[in-house]
N, C-alpha and C positions, 0 to 999 in steps of 0.2 A: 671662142666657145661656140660649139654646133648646135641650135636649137633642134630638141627631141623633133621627131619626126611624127606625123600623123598617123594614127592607124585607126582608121573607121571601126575594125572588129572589137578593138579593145576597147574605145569611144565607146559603144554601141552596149558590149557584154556592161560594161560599168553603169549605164544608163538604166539598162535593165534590173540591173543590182537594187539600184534606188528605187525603182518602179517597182517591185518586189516589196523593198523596206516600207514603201508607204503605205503598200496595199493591208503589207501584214499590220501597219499600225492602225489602219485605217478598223482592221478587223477585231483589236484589241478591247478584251472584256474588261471593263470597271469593276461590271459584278462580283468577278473572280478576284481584281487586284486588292480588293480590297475586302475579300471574306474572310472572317474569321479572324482579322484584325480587331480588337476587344476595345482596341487603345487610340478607335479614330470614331469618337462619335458624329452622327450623324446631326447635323445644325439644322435645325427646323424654325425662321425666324415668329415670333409669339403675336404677331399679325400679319396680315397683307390683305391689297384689295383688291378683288377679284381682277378690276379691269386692268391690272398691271401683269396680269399672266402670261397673257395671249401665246405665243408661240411656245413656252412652257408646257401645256398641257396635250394630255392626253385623254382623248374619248375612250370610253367602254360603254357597250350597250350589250347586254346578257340578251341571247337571238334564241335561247332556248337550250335544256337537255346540258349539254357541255359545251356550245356554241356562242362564244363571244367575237363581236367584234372590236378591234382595236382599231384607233385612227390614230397617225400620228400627226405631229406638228406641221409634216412637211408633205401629207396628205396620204401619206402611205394607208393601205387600206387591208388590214389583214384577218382572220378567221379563223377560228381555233374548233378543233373536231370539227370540221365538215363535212355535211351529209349530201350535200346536194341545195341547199339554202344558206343563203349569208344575210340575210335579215334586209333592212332597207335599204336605199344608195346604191353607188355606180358596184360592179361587178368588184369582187377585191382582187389586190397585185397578189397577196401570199393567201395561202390558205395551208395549213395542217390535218394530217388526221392522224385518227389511230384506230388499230385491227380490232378492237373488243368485239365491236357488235356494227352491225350496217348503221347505226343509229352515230357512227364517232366516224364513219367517211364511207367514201365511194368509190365503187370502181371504176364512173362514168365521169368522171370531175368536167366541167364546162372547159371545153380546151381555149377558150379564149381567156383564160385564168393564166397570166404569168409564168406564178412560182404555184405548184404544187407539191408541198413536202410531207410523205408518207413518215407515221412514228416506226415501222418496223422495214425490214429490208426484202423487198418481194424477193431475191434470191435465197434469203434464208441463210446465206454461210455467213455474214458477219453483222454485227448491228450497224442498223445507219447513223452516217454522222450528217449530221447539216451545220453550217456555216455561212450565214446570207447575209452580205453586208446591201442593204436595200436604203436609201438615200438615207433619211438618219436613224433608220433603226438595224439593231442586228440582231439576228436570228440564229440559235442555237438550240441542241437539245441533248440531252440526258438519257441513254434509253435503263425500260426497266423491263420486269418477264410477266408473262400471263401464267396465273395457273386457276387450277379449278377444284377446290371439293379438297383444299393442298397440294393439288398434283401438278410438276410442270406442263403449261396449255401450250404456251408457246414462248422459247425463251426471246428476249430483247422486242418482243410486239409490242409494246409502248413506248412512248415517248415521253419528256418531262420534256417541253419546250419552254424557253427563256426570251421574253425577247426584252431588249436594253433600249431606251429612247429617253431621251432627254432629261436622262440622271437615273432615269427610273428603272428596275431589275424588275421584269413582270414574268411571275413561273406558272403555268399551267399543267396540270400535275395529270393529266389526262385521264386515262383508265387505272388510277395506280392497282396491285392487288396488292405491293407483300412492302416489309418495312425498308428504311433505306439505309441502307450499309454508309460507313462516315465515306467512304472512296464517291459515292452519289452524293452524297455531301459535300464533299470539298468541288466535284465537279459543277454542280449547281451554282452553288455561292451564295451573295447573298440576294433576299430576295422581297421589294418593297410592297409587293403585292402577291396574291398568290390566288390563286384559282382551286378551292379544294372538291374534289366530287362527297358529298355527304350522304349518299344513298344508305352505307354501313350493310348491303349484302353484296351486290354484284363486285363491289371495289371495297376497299382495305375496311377491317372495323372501324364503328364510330373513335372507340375506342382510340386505335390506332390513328384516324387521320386528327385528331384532336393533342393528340403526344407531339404527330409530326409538326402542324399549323405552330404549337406553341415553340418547337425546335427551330424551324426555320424563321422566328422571330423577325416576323414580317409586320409591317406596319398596319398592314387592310389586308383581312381576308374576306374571298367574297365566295360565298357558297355556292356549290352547283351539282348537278346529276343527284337532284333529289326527286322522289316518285308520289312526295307526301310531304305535308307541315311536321307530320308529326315527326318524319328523323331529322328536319332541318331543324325542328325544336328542342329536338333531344342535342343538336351539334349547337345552337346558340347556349343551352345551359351548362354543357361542358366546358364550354369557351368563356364563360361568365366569371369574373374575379380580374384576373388578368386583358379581359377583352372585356368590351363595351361593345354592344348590339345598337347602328343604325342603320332602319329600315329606310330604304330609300323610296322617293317617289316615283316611280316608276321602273322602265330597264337602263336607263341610264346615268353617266357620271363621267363628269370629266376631272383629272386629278393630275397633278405636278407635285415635283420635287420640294415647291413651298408651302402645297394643301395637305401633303401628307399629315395624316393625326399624330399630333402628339403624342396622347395615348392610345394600343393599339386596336381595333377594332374589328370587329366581324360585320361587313356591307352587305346586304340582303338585297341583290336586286330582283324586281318581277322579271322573270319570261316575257318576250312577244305573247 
């Protein structure tokens, strides 16, 4: 019997193959795999004590306007609509924006900034896709269209960005204007937290974004891009029956896969 013979090319392409397989799993959505599965609830244990979290958790602190930052477990440090301020702490690795208005990003981003991920595609001919697998979180998005007065403004200039860390589906729904099609929906998936803009003129009616929060039956909704009490208050009594309103103390909050509320809730955090 003549032992096969070596050949570095085929070695190599095969090696590659696997390094390929890992990456793509490496980049694999929970979110996705498991939306709109009816028949796999979500186990929420009916105690726990804070100091057994620890690497579980994830920060949010509301930076203002539509600007939150995320931390994750493993120090990732990311920013949603970015204008040119990311709130306290070291510079972040990710930052997101979206085209509405100078107030959701910039054109001057701090170039010592990482990752910066625009919601619309400065070429214009196709919506952007992003897919960031960044130490344990991963970055994804959704895009949606701008319009004005009903008219198309700009098609795919927002983004619905998702990001996945440590069990947790987080959607930030950006500048949404108009309803979301079940195809936005199945792409999203599911989602344990959500980010809604509650203004009800620049972005989708109260109306509307209250239909959506309830659809995307999300555990914590935490309201944002309001200009007044009064539409955020008009968005907590719409939300009242099925949601429970807690105001929090201050801009921030830290939450895991074990803190998530049992029942679901609308988080009011302050602005800086």
């Amino acid at each position: 019997m003549h032992a096969m013979p070596f050949r570095p090319v085929l070695w190599l392409a095969t090696l590659f193959q696997l390094l390929l397989a890992g990456y793509a799993a490496a980049q694999t959505s929970t979110c996705l795999a498991v939306a709109g599965n009816e028949f796999m609830p979500r186990v929420i244990p009916a105690a726990f004590a804070p100091g057994e979290l620890g690497d579980d958790e994830v920060g949010i602190t509301y930076v203002g306007h539509s600007a939150f930052r995320i931390e994750t477990p493993k120090g990732v440090a990311i920013v949603t609509d970015y204008a040119g301020y990311s709130g306290e702490g070291r510079l972040p690795d990710v930052v997101t924006m979206n085209h509405a208005h100078s107030s959701h990003y910039t054109s001057t981003p701090n170039p010592a900034i990482p990752h910066v991920l625009p919601g619309w595609n400065p070429d214009g001919a196709n919506p952007v896709e992003h897919r960031l697998q960044l130490d344990d979180v991963l970055i994804r998005n959704v895009s949606t269209d701008l319009y004005y007065d009903g008219a198309m403004l700009e098609k795919d200039g927002n983004s619905i960005f998702i990001f996945e860390v440590a069990g947790l589906c987080i959607g930030h729904l950006g500048h949404l204007h108009h309803k979301l099609t079940p195809e936005h929906i199945a792409r999203i998936g599911r989602l344990d937290i959500l980010f809604v803009p509650v203004d009800g003129t620049y972005t989708m009616s109260l109306a509307g974004m209250i239909k959506l929060a309830g659809q995307l039956r999300s555990s914590m909704v935490i309201p944002m891009h309001f200009f007044s009490t009064y539409t955020l208050q008009r968005f907590i009594a719409g939300m009242a029956g099925k949601f429970e309103t807690v105001m929090a103390d201050g801009s921030s909050t830290k939450v895991s896969l074990k803190t998530l509320p049992a029942r679901p809730q609308v988080m009011v955090l302050s602005p800086y």
